[in-house]
C-alpha positions in Angstrom: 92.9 17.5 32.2 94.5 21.0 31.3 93.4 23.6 33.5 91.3 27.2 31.8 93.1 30.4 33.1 90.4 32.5 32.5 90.8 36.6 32.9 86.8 37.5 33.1 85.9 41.3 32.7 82.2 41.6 34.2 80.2 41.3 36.9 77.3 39.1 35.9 76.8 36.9 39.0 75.4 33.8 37.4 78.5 34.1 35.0 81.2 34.6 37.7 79.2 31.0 40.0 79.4 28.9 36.6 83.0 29.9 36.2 84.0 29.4 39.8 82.5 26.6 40.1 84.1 24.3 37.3 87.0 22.5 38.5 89.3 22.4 35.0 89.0 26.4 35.4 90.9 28.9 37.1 89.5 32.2 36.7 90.8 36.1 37.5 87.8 38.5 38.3 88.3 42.0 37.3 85.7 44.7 37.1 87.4 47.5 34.6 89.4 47.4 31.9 92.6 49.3 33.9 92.6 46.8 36.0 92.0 44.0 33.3 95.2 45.5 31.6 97.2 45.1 34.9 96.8 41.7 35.3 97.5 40.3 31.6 100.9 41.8 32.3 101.2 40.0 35.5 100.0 36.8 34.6 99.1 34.8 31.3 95.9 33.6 30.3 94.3 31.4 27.5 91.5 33.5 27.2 89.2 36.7 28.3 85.4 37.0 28.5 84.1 40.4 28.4 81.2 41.5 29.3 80.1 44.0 26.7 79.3 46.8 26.4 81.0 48.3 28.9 83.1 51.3 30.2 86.3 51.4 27.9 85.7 48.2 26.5 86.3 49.2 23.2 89.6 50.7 23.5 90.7 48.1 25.9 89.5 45.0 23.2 91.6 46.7 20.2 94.7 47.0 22.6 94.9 43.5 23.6 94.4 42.6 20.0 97.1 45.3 18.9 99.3 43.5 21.7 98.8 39.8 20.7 96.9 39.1 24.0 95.3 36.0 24.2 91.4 35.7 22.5 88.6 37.3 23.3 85.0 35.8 24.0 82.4 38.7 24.4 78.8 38.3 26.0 76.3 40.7 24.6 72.6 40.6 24.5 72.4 38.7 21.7 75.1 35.8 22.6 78.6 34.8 23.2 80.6 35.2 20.6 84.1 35.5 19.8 84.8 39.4 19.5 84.5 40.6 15.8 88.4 41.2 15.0 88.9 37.8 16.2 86.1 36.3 14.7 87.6 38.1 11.5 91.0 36.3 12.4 89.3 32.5 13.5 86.2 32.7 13.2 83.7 29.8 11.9 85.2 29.6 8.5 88.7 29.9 9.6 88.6 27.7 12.8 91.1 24.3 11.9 89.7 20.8 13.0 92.5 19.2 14.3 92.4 16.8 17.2 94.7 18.4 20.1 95.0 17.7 24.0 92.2 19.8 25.1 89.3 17.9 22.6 88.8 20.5 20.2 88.6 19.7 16.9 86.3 16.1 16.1 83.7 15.6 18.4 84.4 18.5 20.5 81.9 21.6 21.0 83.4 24.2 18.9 81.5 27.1 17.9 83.0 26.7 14.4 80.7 23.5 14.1 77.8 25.1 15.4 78.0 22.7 18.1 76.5 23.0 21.3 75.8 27.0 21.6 72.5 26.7 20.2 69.6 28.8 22.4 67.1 27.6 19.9 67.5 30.7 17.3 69.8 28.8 14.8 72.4 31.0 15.2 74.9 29.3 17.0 75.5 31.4 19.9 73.3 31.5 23.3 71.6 34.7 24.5 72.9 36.6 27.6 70.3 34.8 29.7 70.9 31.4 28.5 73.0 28.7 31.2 76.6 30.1 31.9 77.8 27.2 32.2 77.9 26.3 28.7 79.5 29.8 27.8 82.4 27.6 28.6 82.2 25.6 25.3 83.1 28.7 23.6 85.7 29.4 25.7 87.6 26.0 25.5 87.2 26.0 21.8 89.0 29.7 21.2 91.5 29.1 24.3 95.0 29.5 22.9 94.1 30.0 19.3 96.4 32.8 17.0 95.9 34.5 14.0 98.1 32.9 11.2 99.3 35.1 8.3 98.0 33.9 5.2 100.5 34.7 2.1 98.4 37.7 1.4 99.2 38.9 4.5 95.4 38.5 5.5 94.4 36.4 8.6 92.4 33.7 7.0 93.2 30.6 9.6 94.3 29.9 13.4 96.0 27.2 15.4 96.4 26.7 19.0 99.7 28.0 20.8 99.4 25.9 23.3 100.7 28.1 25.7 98.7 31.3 27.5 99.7 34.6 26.3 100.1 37.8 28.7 100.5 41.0 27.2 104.0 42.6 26.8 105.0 43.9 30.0 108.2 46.7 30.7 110.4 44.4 31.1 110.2 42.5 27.8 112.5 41.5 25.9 114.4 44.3 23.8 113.6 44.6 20.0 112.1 46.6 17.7 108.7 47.1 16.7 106.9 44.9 14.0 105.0 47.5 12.5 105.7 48.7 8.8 103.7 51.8 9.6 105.9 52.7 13.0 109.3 52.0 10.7 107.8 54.3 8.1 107.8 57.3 9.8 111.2 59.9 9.8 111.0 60.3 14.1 112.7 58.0 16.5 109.9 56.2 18.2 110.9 54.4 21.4 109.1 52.8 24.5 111.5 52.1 27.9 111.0 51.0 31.5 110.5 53.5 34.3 114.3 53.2 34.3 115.0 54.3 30.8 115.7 50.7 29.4 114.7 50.5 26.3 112.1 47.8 25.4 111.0 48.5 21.9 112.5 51.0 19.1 111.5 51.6 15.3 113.7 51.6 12.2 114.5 55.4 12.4 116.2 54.7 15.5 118.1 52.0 14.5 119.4 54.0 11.4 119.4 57.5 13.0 122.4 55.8 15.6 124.0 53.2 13.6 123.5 50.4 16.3 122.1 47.8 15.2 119.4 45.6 16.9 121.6 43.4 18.8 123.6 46.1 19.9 120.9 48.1 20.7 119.1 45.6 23.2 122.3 45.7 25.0 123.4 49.6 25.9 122.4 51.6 28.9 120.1 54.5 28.3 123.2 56.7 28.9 125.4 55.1 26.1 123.3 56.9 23.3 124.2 60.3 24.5 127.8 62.6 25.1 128.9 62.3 28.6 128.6 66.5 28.9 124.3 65.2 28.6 124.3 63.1 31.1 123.3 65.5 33.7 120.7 67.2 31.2 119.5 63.6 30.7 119.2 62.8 34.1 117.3 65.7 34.8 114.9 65.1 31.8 114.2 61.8 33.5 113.4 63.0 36.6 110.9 65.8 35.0 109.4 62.9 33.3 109.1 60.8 36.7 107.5 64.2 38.6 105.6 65.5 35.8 104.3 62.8 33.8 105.8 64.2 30.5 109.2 66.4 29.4 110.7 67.9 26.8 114.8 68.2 25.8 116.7 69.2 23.2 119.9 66.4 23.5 122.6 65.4 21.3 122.4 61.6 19.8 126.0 59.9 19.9 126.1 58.0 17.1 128.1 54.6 16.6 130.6 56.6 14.5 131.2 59.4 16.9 128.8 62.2 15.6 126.8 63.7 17.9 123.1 64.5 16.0 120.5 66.9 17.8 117.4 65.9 18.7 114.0 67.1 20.2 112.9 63.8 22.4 109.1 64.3 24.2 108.7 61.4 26.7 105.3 60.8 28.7 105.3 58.1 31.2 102.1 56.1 30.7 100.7 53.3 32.9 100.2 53.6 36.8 101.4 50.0 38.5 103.9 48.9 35.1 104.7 52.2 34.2 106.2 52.6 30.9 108.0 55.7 29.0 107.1 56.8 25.6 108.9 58.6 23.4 109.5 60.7 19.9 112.6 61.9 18.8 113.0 64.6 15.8 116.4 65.0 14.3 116.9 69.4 14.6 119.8 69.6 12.5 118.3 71.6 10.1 116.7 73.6 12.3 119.5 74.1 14.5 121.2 75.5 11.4 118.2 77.7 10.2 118.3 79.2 13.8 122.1 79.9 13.8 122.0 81.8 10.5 118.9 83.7 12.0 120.7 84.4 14.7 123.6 85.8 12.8 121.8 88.4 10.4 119.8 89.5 13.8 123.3 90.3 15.1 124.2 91.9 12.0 121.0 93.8 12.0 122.1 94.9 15.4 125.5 95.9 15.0 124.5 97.8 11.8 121.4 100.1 13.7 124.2 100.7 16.4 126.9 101.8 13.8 123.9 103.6 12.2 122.6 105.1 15.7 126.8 106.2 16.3 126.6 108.3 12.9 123.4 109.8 13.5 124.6 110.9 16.8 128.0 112.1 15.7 126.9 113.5 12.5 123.8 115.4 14.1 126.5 116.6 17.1 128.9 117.8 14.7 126.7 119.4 12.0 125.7 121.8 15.0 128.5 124.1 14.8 129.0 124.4 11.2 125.6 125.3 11.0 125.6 127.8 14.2 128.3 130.0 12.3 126.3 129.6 8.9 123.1 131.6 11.2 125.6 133.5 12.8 127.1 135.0 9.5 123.4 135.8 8.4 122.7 137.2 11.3 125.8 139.2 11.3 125.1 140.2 7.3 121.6 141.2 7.9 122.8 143.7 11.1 126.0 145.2 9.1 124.6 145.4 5.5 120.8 146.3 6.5 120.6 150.1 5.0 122.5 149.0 1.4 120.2 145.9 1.0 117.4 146.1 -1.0 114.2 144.0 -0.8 115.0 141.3 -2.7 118.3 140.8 -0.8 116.5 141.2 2.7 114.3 138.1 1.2 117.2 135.7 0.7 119.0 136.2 3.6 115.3 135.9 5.6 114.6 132.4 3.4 118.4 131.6 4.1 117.6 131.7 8.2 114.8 129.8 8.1 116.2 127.2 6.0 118.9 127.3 8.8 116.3 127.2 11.9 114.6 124.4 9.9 117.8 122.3 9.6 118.9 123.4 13.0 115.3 121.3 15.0 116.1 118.7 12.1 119.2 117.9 13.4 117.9 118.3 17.0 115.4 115.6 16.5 118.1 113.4 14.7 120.3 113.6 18.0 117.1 113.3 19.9 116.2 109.9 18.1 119.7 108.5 18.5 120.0 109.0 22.0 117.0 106.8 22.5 119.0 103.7 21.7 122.5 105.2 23.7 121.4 106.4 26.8 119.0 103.5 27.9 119.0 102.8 31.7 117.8 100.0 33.5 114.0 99.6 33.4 112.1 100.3 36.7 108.5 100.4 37.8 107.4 103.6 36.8 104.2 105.5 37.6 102.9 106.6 34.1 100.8 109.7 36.4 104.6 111.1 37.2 105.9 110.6 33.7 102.8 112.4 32.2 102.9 115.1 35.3 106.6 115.6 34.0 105.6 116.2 30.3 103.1 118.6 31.2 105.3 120.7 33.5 107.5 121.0 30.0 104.7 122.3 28.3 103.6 124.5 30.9 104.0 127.6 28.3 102.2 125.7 25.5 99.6 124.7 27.9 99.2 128.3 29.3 99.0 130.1 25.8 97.2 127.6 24.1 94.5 127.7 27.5 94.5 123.7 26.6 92.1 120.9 28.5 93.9 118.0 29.6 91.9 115.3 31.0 93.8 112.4 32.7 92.6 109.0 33.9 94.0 106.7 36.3 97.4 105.9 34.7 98.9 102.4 35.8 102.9 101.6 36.6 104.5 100.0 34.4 108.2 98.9 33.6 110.7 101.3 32.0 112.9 104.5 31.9 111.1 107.6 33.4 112.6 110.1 31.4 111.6 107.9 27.7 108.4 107.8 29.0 108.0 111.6 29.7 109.2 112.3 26.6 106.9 109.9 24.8 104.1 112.2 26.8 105.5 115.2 26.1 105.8 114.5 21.9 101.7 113.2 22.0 100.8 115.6 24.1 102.5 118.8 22.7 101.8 117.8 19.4 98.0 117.3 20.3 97.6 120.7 21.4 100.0 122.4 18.4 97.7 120.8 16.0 94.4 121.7 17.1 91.9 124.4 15.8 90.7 126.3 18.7 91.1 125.3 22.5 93.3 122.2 22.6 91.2 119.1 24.2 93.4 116.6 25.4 92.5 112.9 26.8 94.8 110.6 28.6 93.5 106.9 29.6 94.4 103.9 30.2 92.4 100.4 29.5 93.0 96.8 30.8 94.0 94.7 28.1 94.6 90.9 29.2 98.5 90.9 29.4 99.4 94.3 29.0 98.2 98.3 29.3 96.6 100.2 26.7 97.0 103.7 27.0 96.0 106.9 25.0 96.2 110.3 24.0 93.3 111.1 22.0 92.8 115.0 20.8 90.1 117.0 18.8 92.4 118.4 16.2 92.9 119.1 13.0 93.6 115.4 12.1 95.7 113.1 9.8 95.0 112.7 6.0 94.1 109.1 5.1 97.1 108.8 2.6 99.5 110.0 5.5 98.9 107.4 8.3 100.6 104.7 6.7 104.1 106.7 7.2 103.4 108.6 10.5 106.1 107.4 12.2 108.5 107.1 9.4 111.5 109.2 10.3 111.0 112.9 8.9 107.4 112.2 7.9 106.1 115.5 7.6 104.4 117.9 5.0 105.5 121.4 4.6 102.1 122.6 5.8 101.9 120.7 9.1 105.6 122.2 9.8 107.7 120.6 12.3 110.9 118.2 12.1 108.9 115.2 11.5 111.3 113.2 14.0 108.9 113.4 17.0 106.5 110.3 16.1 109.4 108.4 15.0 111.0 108.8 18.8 107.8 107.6 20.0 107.6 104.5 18.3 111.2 104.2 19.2 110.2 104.6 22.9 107.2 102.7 22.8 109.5 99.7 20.9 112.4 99.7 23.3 109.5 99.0 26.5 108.2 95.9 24.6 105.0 97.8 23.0 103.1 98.9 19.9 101.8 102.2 18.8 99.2 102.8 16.3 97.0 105.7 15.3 93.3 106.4 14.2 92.6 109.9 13.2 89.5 111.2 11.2 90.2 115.0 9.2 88.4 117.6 11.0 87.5 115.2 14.1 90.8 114.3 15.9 93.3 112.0 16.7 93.9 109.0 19.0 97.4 107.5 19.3 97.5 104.5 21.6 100.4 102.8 23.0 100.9 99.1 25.3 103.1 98.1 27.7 103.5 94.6 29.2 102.4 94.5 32.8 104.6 94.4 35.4 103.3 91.0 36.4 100.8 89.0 38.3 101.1 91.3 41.1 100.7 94.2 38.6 98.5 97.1 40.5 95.4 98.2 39.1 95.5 102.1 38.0 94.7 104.2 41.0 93.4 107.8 41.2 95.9 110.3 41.8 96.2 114.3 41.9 93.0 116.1 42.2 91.2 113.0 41.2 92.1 111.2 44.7 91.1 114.0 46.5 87.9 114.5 44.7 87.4 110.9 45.6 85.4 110.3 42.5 85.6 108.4 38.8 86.2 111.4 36.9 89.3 111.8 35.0 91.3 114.3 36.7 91.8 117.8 34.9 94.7 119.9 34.4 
């Protein structure tokens, strides 16, 4: 008499006695589906019954039928039955009756007759509570039966193997996946042994190297990459073993010698069989799209330097050409003063001042380029001395103007001390050469996540609405406001260069708030802290100058 392996998935006592206690039966007791999974790829077996429900079941039911694992007989409140995508596959009307070793077929109790499952409600199966013993009539009747592919493609009828069936374990046999859906798709798709072997591969493998199956089964995981890789791969492999999951970008050798990028993502799945799965993308194209990207960037680059060298040179030299044009008025002015008349005194007087205006223009100009030539290695930086050094520039401004300056606790951040003065020194000084009455000046500083927000807010005159959008533009000024119009374009320069943003928000009449971020210096970034008269007051005031 041929012997039942049984895998059983439960813990129903009664169940577990009638089992153990038949002597054509052999039966594995397993109490999750983990565990349940382990074993079928240790050890074949004609058939599983499965409690149900139960933890996981589901998911662990549709992967042994997605694995061609042997049938499955479920036991639910309401009877043994085989479970539903089976029953769809061999069920009653699908179920042949021919004669075979183990009695099934004439005479034998099949639950495709109806035979011998009855518990007396005419359904053919026997309720949960029913004798275990005769759960066993289902399971001799299903052991060993497979779907068989009707010419639809459906799975309208079964026959019996004959032989147990175990799940696929690592060390199958290469080959690649029978799955129409899996050969569809564009990506490598690739399963391998803890060792990198590979066990199964779709048709975008096959085609994206130009092995073909046979071929395939037989290289090392090595073979499919340049020799320069190998060290990258190895590496990849042991991130995967640590880690549980990596990510490379690797060269595919193909047979004919060209090497094809790739993006592979392997995760190792499994705990006692462990097995690696993995995607591959083909980057070409992006690969490409980057390298042209990263040509215009260093066109972009060289061009703002070339740019930056004739501002710098042109501002430079235009100095002294125009230092003898306001010498020569001057000199005019002094010499000719009794014989001019009114008229003439005008000129030369609009003449100067067009001369003074284009003199601080091309100050700024040479101040804006030698933001970008003279950068020094960043540094942690208190932003308290950088602001103390702005206002000890504007000590005259401050004095005249008899301005309020109100500073909170500043933090440190990362960059060049004297860009970061003179950052202060432009919002500050313009703060207090815009406003109407006694300047009022607020510096502060708020924690924002990864970075530092800080700003210089005023009581001014204000912005108008159709003005903010060009702020910072580079000579972005009005003939009213006066100035160069160079010295918000240095501060978003500044503020640009240290990895920041600067914005404004100004209301006419009201005031203006520019504010400005810096990344922190890092985990171990210190909170602000008071400083100057604010430390010694030992209160949370703002400290004023």
């Amino acid at each position: 008499m041929t012997t039942l392996d049984v895998l059983y998935l439960g813990d129903e006592p009664a169940t577990v006695r009638a089992l153990v206690d038949v002597d054509d039966c052999t039966v594995c007791l397993v109490s999750t589906p983990t565990t349940a999974l382990d074993r079928l790829r240790d050890a074949a077996f004609d058939c599983i019954l499965c409690e149900y429900p139960l933890a996981d079941a589901d998911s662990f039911l549709r992967r042994v039928h997605e694995q061609g694992g042997p049938p499955v007989v479920v036991r639910t409140a309401d009877g043994t039955r085989p479970d539903a995508p089976h029953d769809r596959l061999v069920g009653p009307g699908g179920v042949d009756d021919t004669d075979d070793a183990d009695g099934v077929g004439a005479g034998a109790t099949d639950p495709a007759d109806g035979a011998g499952t009855d518990d007396g409600t005419g359904d053919g199966v026997e309720g949960r509570d029913a004798e275990p013993a005769r759960v066993l009539d289902t399971l001799r009747a299903y052991a060993g039966r497979r779907p068989v592919p009707a010419a639809d493609g459906s799975h309208a009828a079964s026959v019996r193997t004959g032989e147990p069936t175990r799940v696929p374990a690592p060390d199958a046999t290469p080959e690649p996946f029978d799955d129409p859906l899996l050969d569809s798709l564009g990506d490598f798709l690739f399963v391998t042994d803890a060792e990198a072997n590979l066990i199964r591969w779709n048709a975008a493998f096959t085609e994206g190297t130009g092995y073909d199956t046979d071929e395939i089964a037989e290289m090392e995981p090595l073979d499919f990459f340049p020799d320069r890789d190998a060290e990258a791969v190895t590496a990849a492999l042991a991130r995967v073993a640590e880690d549980g999951e990596a990510t490379e970008e690797l060269n595919i050798l193909t047979k004919g010698g060209e090497e094809v990028p790739y993006e592979i993502s392997a995760t190792l799945v499994g705990e006692e069989a462990p097995v690696l799965c993995g995607v591959g993308r083909d980057i070409t194209k992006r690969r490409e799209t980057q390298r042209k990207l990263d040509e215009a960037i260093d066109e972009l680059e060289r061009s703002n330097a070339e740019l930056e060298q004739f501002a710098y040179v042109a501002s430079h030299d235009m100095k002294q050409p125009l230092r003898m044009v306001s010498s020569y008025l001057d000199l005019l002015e002094r010499r000719y003063a009794d014989e001019l008349d009114e008229d003439a005194e005008e000129f030369i007087g609009f003449a100067k001042d067009g001369a003074e205006r284009m003199r601080e223009m091309i100050d700024g100009l040479l101040a804006y380029s030698r933001v970008g030539r003279r950068d020094r290695e960043h540094e942690p930086v208190d932003l308290r001395d950088a602001l103390d050094t702005a206002l000890t520039n504007l000590e005259i401004a401050i004095e005249e103007s008899e301005a309020e300056i109100t500073v909170d606790p500043l933090p440190r951040v990362l960059g060049d001390p004297g860009q970061l003065a003179q950052l202060f020194q432009n919002l500050v000084g313009n703060a207090i050469k815009y406003s109407e009455g006694t300047p009022h000046v607020e510096v502060r500083a708020e924690d924002a996540g990864d970075h530092w927000a800080v700003a210089v807010a005023d009581e001014g005159s204000g912005i108008p609405p159709e003005r903010l959008d060009r702020v910072f533009d580079i000579f972005a000024h009005d003939e009213e406001s006066g100035g160069s119009g160079i010295g918000l374009a240095i501060c978003e320069k500044i503020v640009d260069r240290h990895g920041g943003d600067i914005r404004v928000e100004s209301e006419v009449g009201v005031g203006s708030t520019f504010t400005f971020t810096f990344p922190k210096l890092g985990a171990d970034s210190p909170e602000p802290e008071p400083s100057g008269a604010e430390a010694e007051a030992g209160n949370g005031a703002g400290d004023r100058v």
